[in-house]
C-alpha positions as a printed Julia matrix, in Angstrom:
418×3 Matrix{Float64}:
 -22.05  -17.08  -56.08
 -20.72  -20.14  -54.21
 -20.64  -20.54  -50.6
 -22.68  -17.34  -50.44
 -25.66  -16.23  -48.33
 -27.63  -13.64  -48.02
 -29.33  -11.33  -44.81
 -31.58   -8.21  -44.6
 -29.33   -7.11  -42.06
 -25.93   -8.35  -41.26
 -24.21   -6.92  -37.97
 -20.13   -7.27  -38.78
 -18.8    -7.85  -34.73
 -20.49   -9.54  -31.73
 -19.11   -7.39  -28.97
 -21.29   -5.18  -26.71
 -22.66   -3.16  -30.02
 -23.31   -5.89  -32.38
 -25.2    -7.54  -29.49
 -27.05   -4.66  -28.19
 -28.37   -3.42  -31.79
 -29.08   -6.83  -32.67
 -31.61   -7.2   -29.09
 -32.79   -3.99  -29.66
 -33.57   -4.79  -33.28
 -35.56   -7.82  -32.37
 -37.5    -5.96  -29.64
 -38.98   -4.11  -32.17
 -42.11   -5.16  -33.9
 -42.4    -6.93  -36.56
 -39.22   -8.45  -35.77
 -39.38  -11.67  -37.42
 -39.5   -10.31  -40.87
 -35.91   -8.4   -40.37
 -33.62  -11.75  -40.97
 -30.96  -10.68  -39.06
 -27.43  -11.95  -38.4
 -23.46  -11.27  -36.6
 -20.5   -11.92  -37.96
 -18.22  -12.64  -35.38
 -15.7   -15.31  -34.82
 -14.77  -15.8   -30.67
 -16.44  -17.84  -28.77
 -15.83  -15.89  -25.68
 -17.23  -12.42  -25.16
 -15.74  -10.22  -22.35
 -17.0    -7.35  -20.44
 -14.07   -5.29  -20.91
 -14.46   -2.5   -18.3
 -13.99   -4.64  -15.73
 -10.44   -5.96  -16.64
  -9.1    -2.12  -14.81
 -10.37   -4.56  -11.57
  -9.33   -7.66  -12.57
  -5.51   -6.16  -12.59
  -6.21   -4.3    -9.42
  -7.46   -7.74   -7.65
 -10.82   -6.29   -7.09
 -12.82   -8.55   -9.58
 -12.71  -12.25  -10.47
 -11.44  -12.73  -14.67
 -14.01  -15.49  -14.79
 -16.94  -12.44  -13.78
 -16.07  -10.64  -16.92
 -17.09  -13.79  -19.56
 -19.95  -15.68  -20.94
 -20.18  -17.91  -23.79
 -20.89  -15.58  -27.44
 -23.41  -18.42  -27.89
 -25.36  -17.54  -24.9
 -25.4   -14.01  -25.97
 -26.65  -14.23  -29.31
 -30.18  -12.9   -29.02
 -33.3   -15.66  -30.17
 -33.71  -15.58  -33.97
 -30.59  -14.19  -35.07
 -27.95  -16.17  -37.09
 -24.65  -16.45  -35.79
 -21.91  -16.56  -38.2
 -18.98  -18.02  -36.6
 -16.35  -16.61  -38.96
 -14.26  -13.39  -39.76
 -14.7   -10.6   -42.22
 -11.79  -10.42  -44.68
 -13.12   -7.35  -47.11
 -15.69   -5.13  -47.53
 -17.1    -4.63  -50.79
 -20.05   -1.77  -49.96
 -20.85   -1.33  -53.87
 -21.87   -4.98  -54.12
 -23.38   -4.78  -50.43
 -21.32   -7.77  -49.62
 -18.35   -8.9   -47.32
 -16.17  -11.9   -47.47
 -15.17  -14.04  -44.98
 -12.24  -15.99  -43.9
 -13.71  -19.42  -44.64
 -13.57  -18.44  -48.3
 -17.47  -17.79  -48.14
 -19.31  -14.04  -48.82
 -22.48  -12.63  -47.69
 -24.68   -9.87  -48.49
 -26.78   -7.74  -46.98
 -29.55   -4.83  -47.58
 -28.21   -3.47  -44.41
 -24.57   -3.54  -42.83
 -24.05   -2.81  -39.13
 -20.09   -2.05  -38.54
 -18.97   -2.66  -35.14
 -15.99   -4.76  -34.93
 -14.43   -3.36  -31.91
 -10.19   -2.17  -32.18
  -7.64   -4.46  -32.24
  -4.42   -4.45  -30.12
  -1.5    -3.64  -31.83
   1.45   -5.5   -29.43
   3.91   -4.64  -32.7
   3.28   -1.29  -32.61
   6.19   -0.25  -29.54
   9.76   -2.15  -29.96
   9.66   -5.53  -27.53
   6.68   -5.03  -26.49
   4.91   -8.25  -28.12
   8.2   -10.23  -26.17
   8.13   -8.97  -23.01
   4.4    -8.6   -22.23
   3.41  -10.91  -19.66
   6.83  -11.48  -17.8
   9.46   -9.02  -16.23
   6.72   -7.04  -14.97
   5.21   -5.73  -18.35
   1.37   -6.03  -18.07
  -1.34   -4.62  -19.29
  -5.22   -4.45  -18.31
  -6.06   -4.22  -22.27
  -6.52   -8.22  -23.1
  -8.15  -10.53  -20.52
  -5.05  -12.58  -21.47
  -2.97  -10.43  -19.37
  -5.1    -8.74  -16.62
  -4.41  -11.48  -13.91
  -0.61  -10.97  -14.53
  -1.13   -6.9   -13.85
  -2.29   -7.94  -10.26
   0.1   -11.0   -10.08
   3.11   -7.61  -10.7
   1.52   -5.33   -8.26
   0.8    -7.71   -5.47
   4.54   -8.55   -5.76
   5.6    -5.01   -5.67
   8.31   -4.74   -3.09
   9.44   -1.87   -0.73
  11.69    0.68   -3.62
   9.17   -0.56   -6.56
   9.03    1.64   -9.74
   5.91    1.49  -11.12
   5.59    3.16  -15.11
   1.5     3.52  -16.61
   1.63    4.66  -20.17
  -1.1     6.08  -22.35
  -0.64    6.21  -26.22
  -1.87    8.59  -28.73
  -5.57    8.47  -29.16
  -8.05    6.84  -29.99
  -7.77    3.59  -27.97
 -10.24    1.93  -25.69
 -11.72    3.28  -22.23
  -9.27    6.73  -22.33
  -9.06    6.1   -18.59
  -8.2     3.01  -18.2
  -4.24    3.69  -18.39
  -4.58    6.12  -15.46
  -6.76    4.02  -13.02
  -4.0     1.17  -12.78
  -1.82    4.37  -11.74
  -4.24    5.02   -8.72
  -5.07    1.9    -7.85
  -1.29    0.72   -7.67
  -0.24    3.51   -5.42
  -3.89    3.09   -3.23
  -2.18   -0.59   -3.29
   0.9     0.3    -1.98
  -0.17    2.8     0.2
  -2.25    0.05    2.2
   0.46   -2.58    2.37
   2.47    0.46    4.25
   5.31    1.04    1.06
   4.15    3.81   -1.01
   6.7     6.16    0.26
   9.12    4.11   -0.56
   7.6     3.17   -4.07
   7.42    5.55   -7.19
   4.34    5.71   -9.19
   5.25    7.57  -13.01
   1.6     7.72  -15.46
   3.32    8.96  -18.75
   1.13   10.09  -21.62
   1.95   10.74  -24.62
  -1.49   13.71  -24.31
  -0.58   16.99  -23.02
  -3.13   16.62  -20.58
  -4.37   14.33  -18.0
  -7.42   14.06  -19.21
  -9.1    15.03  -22.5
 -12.17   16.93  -20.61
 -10.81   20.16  -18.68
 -13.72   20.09  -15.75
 -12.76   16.49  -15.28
  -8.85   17.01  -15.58
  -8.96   19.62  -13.2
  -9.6    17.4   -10.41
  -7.94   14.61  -11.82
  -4.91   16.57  -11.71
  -5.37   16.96   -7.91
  -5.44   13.8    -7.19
  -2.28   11.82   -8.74
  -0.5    14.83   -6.67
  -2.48   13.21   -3.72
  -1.26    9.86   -4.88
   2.1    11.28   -5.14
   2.2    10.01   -8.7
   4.82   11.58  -11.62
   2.08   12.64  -14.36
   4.79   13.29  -17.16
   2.99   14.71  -20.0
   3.78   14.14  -23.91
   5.94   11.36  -23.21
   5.07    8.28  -25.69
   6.7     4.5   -25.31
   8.53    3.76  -27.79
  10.63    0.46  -26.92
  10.23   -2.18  -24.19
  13.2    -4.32  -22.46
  11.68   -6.64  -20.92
  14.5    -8.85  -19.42
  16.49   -5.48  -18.64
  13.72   -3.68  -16.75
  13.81   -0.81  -18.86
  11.43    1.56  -21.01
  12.23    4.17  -23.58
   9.71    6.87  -23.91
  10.05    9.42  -26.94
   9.6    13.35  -26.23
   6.76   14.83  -28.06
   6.4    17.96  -27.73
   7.96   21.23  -25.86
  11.34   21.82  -25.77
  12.96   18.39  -25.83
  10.57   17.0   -28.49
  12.53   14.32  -30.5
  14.37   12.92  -27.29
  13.99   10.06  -25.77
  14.55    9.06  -22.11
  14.72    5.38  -20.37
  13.2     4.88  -17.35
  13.89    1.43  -15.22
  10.56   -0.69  -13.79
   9.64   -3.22  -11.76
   6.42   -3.05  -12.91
   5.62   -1.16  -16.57
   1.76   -1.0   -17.32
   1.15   -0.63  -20.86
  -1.71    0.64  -23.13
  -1.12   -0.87  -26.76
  -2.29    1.16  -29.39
  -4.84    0.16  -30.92
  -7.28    0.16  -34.63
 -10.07   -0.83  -36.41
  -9.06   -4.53  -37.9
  -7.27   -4.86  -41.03
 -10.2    -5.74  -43.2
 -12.22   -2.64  -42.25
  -9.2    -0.47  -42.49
  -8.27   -1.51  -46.08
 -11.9    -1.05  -47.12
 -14.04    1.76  -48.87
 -16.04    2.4   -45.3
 -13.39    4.27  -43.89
 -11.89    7.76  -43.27
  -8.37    9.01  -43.36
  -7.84    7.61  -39.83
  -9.16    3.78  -41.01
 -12.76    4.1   -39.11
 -16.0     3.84  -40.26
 -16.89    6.75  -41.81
 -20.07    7.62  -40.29
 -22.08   10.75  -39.34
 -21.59   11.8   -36.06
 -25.09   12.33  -34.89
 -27.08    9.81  -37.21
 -24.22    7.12  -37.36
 -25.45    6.87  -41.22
 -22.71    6.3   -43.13
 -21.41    9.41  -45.12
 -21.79    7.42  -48.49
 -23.36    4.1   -48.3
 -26.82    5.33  -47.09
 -27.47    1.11  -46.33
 -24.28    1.29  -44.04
 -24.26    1.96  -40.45
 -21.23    2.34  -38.09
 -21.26    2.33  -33.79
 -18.42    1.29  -31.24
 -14.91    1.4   -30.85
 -14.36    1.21  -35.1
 -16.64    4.54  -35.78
 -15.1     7.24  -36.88
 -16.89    9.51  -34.26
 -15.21   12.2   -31.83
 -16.86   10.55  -28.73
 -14.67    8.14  -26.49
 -14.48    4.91  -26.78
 -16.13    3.26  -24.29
 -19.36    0.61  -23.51
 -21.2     3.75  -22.38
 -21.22    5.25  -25.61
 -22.26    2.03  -27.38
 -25.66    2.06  -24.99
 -26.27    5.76  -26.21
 -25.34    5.14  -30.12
 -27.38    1.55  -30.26
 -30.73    3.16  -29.9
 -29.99    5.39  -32.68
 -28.34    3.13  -34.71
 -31.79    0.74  -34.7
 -33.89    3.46  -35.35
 -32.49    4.82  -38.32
 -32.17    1.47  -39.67
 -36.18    1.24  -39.36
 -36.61    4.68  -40.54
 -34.52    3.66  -43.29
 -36.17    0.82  -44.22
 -39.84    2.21  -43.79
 -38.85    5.86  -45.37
 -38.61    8.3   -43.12
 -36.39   10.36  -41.81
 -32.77    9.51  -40.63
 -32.41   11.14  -36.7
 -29.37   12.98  -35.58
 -29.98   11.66  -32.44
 -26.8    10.58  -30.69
 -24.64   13.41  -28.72
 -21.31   12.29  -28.4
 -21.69   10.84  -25.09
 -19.65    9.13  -23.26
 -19.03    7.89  -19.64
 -15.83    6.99  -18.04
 -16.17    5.54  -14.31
 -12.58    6.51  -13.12
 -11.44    4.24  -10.19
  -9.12    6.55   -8.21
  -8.41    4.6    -5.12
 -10.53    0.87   -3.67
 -13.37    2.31   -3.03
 -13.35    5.58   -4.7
 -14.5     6.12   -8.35
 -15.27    9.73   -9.84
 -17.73    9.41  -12.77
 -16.7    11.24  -15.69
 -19.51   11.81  -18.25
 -19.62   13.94  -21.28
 -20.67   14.03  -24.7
 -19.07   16.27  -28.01
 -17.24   19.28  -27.33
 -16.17   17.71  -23.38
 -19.51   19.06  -22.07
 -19.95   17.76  -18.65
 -23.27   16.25  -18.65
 -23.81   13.5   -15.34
 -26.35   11.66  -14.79
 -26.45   11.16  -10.76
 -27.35   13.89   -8.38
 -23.29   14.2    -7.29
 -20.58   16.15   -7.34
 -19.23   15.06  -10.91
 -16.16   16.33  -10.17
 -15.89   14.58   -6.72
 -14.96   10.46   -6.34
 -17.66    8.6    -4.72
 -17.78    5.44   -2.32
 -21.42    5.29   -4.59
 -19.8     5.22   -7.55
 -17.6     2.69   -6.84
 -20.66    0.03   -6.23
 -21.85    1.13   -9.55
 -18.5     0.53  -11.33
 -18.17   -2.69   -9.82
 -21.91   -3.92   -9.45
 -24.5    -1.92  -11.07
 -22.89   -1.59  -14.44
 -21.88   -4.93  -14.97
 -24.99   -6.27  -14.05
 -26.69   -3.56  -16.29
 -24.32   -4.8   -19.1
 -25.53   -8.53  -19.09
 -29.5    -7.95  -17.97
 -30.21   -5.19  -19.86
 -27.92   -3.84  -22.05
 -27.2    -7.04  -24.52
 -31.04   -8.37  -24.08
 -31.72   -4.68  -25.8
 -33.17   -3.05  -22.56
 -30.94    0.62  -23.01
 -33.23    3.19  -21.6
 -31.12    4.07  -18.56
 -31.31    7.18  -16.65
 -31.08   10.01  -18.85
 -27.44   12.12  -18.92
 -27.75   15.65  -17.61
 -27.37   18.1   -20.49
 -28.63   21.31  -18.88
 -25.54   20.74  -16.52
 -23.64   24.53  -15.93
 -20.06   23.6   -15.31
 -18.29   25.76  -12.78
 -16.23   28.5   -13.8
 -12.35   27.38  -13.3
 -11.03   28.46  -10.59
């Protein structure tokens, strides 16, 4: 086949999962027999939970990047190129240089992919008139350019989408951060802060929401529930939100902004969603505990693109890595395929400068932390992890394959409701 090459196991995305399996992978004995190699085409790669700071002006845009080179672990190819198709019957994908490669083993993990089309104007407007967005380290810096602008009678909108996108927090902690923002510069009560989500809940975990809850009404903030953006007028300062559910499901209302935050929706890339890996939803069709996938038994799926019930975040990659290289060397000597990996997920949930509670759960929204805190309480601690200890765990540890962090609780009893 021309132009075509072939590796024992090709990892398809050099984000934080590709990077961390393939570390992990060559920590492993025996190593240099495993001929490994990513697919992935940028040059940059970002630590994305960070960019919630970077719009906030708590965290420098050029802290959150490093070269992909410099990340690629020591005896692992680097294919510089994108996947085009999938072609799991012939253990093969193409790329977009016109080449193809095989595999014995394929490693999905190609992250989500913003969809700017997706809401009316949006693609136009973002990045001037006060739309912004923390979701692309193309636009963080204008976030905190908006908020820092904010004058006294500001209207501030933070949307959420329907789910699944990245960090299920992340269009909430802009919300607290702006009014902790305003609030300090002496305006908030003359501001008004509106987080409208198109969930009928705050948050997707009830012993989390519950506090949650408690404090936008601390912040003052509109939490208007159900409510998903629709259109975007940028030069006009307005947003149109569509009703959707209740009694006025099928409306629409338009609010006016000086600032409007916005969470694109987001999904697996095209090639992976027009393939034969996927489910019904267009993500990797994997097991939920083994991260085998359901039909290719050569195919494995982690991150952002699996089709598992967990949240998307770079906490969940550091739990589903581990199991992801193990199976593939169970696999690959003959034993048994573990149903290892819980669901878990951790969401560090910056609710004022200074203040971060630390949401962590796995399937089923089981509370399971993995400090000796409150979990349902913010923390001046857990703000020095969000902004220091994690992101230093990220590059040191993490992506050189180091993931045995401090076990989550799972014997946690969560409080009856009050």
């Amino acid at each position: 086949m021309a132009g075509a090459s072939h590796h024992k196991i090709l990892i398809v995305g050099g984000g934080a999962a590709g990077i961390t399996v393939a570390a992990e992978l060559r920590r492993h004995d025996h190593a240099d027999a495993l001929d490994i190699a990513i697919v992935e085409p940028a040059d940059v790669h970002y630590y994305q939970p960070a960019l919630t700071l970077v719009g906030a002006g708590a965290y420098d845009l050029a802290k959150t990047c490093r070269a992909e080179r410099s990340l690629i672990p020591a005896g692992v190819a680097w294919i510089k190129d994108a996947a085009t198709a999938f072609a799991p019957d012939s253990n093969t994908v193409s790329l977009s240089s016109g080449r193809t490669v095989t595999y014995d083993y394929l490693v999905v993990c190609p992250g989500l992919t913003l969809n700017w089309d997706a809401i009316k104007g949006l693609r136009d407007s973002i990045g001037a008139n006060g739309v912004c967005s923390n979701y692309s380290p193309d636009t963080a810096e204008y976030t905190w350019e908006t908020l820092k602008n904010a004058k006294r009678g500001a209207k501030i909108l933070c949307t959420q989408p329907p789910m699944p996108f990245k960090c299920p927090g992340a269009p909430q902690k802009i919300a607290y951060l702006a009014a902790d923002y305003l609030k300090r510069g002496g305006i908030r009560d003359a501001c008004e802060v509106r987080f409208l989500t198109h969930a009928p809940a705050i948050f997707g975990v009830p012993f989390y929401a519950r506090e949650l809850v408690k404090i936008a009404a601390n912040h003052g903030i509109v939490v208007q529930y159900q409510h998903n953006l629709i259109e975007v007028d940028g030069p006009g300062r307005t947003a149109t939100f569509e009703i959707v559910g209740g009694d006025r499901q099928g409306s629409r209302i338009t609010l006016p902004f000086d600032m409007l935050h916005v969470t694109p929706p987001q999904a697996p890339p095209a090639a992976l969603k027009q393939s034969p890996l996927v489910n019904a939803a267009g993500f990797t069709d994997v097991h939920a505990n083994s991260l085998q996938h359901v039909k290719y038994k050569n195919v494995f799926g982690l991150g952002d693109a699996a089709g598992t019930a967990n949240s998307k975040t770079a906490a969940a990659v550091r739990k589903q890595a581990p199991v992801v290289v193990r199976n593939l060397l169970h696999l690959m000597g003959g034993s048994a395929i573990e149903e290892a990996y819980d669901g878990y997920a951790s969401c560090p949930l910056t609710t004022a400068y200074g203040k971060v509670l630390m949401a962590e759960f796995i399937y089923g929204g089981k509370p399971t932390p993995t400090f000796p805190l409150d979990p349902a309480k913010e923390h001046l601690v857990n703000w020095w992890i969000k902004t220091t200890g994690l992101p230093h765990l990220y590059w040191d540890y993490m992506l050189k394959g180091f993931v045995a962090f401090p076990a989550h609780n799972t014997h946690f009893v969560e409080p009856p409701a009050p």
